[in-house]
C-alpha positions in Angstrom: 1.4 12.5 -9.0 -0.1 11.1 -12.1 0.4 7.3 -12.1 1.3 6.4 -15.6 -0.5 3.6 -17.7 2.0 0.9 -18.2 3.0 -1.4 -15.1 0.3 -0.3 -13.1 -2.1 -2.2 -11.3 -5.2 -0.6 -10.2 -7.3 -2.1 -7.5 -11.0 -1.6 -7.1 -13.0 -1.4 -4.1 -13.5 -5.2 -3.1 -11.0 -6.1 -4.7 -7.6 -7.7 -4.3 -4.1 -7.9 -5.9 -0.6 -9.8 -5.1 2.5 -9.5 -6.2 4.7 -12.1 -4.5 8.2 -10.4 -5.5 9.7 -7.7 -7.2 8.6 -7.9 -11.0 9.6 -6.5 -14.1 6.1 -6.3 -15.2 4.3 -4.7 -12.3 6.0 -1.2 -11.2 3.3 0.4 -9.2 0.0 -1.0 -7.5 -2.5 0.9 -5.8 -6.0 2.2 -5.6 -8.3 5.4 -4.9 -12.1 6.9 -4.2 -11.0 5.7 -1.0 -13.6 8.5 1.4 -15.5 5.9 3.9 -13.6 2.8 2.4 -10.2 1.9 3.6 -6.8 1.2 1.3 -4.9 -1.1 3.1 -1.7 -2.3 1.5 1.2 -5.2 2.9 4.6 -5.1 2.1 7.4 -7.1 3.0 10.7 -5.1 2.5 13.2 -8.4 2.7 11.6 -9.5 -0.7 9.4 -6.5 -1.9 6.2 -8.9 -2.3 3.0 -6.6 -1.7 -0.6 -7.2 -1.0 -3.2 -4.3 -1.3 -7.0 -4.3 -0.7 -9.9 -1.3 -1.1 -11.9 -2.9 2.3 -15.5 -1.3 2.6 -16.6 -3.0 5.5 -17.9 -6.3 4.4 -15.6 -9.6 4.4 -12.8 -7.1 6.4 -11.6 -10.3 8.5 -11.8 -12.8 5.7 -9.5 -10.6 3.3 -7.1 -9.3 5.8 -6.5 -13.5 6.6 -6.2 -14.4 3.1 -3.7 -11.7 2.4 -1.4 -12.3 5.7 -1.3 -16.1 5.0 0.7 -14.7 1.7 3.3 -13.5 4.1 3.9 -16.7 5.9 7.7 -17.0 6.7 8.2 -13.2 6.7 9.9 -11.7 9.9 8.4 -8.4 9.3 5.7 -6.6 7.4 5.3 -3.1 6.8 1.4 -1.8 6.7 0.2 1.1 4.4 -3.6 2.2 5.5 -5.3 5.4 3.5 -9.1 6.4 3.6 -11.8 6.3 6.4 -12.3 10.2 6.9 -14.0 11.3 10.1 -17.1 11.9 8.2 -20.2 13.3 10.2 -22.1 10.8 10.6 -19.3 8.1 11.5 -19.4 5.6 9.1 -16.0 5.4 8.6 -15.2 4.8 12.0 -16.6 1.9 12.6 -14.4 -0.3 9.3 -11.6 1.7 10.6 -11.7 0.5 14.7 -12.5 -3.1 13.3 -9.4 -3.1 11.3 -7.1 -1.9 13.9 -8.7 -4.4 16.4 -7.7 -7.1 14.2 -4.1 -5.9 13.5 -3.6 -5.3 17.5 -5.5 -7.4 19.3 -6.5 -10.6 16.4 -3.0 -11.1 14.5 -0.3 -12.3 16.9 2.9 -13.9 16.3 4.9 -13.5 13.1 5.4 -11.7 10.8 5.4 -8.4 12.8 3.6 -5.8 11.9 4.8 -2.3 11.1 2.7 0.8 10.5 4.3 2.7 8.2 1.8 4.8 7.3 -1.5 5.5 8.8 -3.6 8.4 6.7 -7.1 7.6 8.6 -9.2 9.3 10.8 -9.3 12.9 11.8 -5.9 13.1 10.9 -7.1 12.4 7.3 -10.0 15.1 7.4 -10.9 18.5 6.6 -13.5 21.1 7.4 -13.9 22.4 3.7 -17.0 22.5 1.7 -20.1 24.8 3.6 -23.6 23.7 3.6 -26.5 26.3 4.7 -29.9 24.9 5.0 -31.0 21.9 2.8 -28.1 19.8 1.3 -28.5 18.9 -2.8 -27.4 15.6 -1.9 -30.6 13.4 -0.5 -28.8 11.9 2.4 -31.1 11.7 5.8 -28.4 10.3 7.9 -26.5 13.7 7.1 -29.5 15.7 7.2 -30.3 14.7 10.7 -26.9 16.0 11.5 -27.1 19.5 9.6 -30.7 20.3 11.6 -28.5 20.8 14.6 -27.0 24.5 12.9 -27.7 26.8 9.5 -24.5 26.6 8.4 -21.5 24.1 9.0 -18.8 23.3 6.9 -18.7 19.2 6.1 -15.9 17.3 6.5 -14.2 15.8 3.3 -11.1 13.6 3.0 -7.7 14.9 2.5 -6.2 12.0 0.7 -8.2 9.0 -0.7 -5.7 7.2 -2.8 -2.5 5.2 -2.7 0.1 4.0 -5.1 3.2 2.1 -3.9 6.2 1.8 -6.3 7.4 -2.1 -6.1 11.1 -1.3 -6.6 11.9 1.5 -3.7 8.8 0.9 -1.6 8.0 4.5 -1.4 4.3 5.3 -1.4 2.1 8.7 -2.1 -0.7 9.7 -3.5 -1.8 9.7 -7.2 -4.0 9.7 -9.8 -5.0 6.9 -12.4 -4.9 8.0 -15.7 -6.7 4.2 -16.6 -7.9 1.8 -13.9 -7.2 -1.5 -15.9 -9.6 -3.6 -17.7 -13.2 -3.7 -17.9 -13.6 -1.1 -15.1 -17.0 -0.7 -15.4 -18.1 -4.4 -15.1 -15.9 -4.4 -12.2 -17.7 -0.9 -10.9 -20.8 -3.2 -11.4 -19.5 -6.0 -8.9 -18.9 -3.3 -6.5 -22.6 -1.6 -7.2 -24.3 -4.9 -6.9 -22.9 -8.6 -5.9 -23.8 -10.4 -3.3 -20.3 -11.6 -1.1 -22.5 -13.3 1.5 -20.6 -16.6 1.6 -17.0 -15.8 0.5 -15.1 -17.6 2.6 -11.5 -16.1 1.8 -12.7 -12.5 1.3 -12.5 -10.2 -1.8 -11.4 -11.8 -5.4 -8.0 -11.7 -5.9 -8.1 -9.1 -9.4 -4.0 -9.6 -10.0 -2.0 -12.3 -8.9 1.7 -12.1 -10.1 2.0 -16.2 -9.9 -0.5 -15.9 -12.9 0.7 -12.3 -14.3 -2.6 -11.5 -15.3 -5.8 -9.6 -14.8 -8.3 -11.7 -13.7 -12.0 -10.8 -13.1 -14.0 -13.5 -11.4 -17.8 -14.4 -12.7 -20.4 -12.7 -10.6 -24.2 -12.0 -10.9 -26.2 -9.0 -10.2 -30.1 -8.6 -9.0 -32.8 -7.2 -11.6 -31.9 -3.5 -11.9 -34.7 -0.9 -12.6 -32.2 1.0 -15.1 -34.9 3.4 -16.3 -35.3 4.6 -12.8 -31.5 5.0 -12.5 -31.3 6.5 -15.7 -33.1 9.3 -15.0 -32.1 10.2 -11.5 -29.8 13.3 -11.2 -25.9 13.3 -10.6 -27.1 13.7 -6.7 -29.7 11.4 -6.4 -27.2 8.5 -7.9 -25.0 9.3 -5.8 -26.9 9.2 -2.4 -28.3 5.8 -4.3 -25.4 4.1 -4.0 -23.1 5.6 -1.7 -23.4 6.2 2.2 -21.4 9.7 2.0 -22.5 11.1 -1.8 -21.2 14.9 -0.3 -17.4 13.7 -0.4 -17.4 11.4 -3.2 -14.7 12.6 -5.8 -15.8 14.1 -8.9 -16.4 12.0 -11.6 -18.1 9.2 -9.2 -21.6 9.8 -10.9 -20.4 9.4 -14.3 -18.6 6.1 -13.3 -21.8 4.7 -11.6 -23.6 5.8 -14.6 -21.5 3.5 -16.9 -21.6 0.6 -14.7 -25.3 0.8 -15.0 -24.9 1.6 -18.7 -23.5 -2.2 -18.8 -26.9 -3.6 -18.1 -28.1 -2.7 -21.7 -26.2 -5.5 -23.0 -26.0 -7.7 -20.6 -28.5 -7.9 -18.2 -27.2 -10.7 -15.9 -24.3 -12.2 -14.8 -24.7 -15.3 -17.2 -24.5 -12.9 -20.6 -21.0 -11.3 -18.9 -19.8 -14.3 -18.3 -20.2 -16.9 -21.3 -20.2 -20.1 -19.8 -19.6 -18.7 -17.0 -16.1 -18.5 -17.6 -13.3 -15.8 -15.5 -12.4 -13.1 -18.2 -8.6 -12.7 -17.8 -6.2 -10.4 -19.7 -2.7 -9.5 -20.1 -1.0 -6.2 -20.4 0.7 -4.9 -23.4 3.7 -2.6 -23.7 1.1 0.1 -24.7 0.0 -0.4 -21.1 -3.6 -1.7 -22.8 -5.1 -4.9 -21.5 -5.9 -7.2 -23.9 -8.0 -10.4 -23.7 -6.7 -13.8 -22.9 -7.2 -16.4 -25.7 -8.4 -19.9 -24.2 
């Protein structure tokens, strides 16, 4: 399904929202692009509060025990994981065993934890798209891999996203016709921040206590943007992601307006005047507008 503009909330990789009951202002939150990278989303179904993350293998533990601790008191909570394909060269397997380690063996006590749904692994994976001698994309982790035959068909994901309705609970996937403000700054913290050092895990983007859009000052490293400029769709892609062959269409384009960014604001400090969070508010157009001091 196409998940409409207004009431939405989108999260990005590395990113975190909350929504600690059932709102009239927040009908659907969820996320996609989700091929290596894992959706994870917590639910409690006595008050409808909801807690969904896009985990890509760094701060996994420190997120996941930020979230929970939302769900103190709760008798039970229902889990919601999407993403981590089988991909060749296992990648995915390895943010996939540590999460499931942690919800089995780490978290005990209450709440309980459900699995409601578990779209992962092989069971998330098909054999689709056929490669015969030298892949476009310049991935040598793969290419080791193909060597082995002269034609195999890759694996690619069968679902990457999420989106879970607040009211009835009921989850599937979808499509974003907007992903919620300044996406490409945030595409940016994604590309390029440094999270050594967080101590409770990814920023928390929406926080219903609030009711706004919050994005969190971060700097970046000097970027060569000429280089970056000038690279092909495949080379950007094998640049900055560790499977390019099953990122969605569209992917380069996005990294290619992140970097765009960096033409007017070339560190964190111009982003960011006085270093300030950038929050906004949505509008019944669905548009998020600034937050006036």
């Amino acid at each position: 399904s196409t998940q409409s503009t207004w009431g939405s909330v989108f999260v990005h990789q590395g990113e975190v929202a909350i929504i600690d009951t059932v709102s009239e202002t927040v009908l659907a939150v969820g996320s996609a692009d989700a091929t290596t990278t894992l959706i994870l989303c917590l639910r409690n179904p006595a008050n409808g509060a909801v807690a969904l993350t896009h985990l890509d293998g760094s701060l996994t533990q420190e997120t996941l025990c930020t979230i929970l601790k939302r769900f103190d008191g709760a008798e039970q909570v229902a889990v919601y994981l999407v993403g981590c394909f089988a991909d060749e060269i296992g990648i995915a397997a390895n943010l996939l065993d540590e999460v499931m380690r942690w919800l089995v063996d780490t978290h005990s006590g209450a709440p309980q934890l459900k699995l409601e749904l578990a779209c992962v692994g092989p069971t998330n994976t098909r054999r689709a798209r056929k490669a015969s001698g030298a892949l476009s994309y310049e991935n040598p982790n793969l290419a080791k891999v193909l060597r082995t035959s002269a034609s195999v068909k890759l694996a690619a994901p069968c679902a990457t996203s999420l989106v879970l309705f607040m009211q009835s609970g009921d989850c599937k996937r979808a499509t974003f016709s907007e992903r919620g403000p300044a996406f490409p700054l945030r595409c940016l913290r994604c590309m390029t921040d440094d999270r050594e050092g967080r101590m409770f895990g990814y920023p928390i983007v929406y926080d219903s206590v609030r009711g706004c859009f919050v994005i969190e000052p971060f700097s970046y490293p000097s970027i060569d943007l000429e280089r970056f400029s000038n690279l092909s769709d495949s080379q950007l892609l094998a640049a900055f992601s560790v499977a390019p062959e099953a990122e969605p269409r569209g992917h380069s384009e996005q990294l290619r307006q992140a970097l765009a960014l960096l033409k007017d604001h070339s560190n964190g400090a111009e982003a960011f005047p006085n270093n300030r969070e950038l929050v906004f508010q949505q509008m019944p157009d669905g548009s998020w507008q600034p937050v006036n001091d």
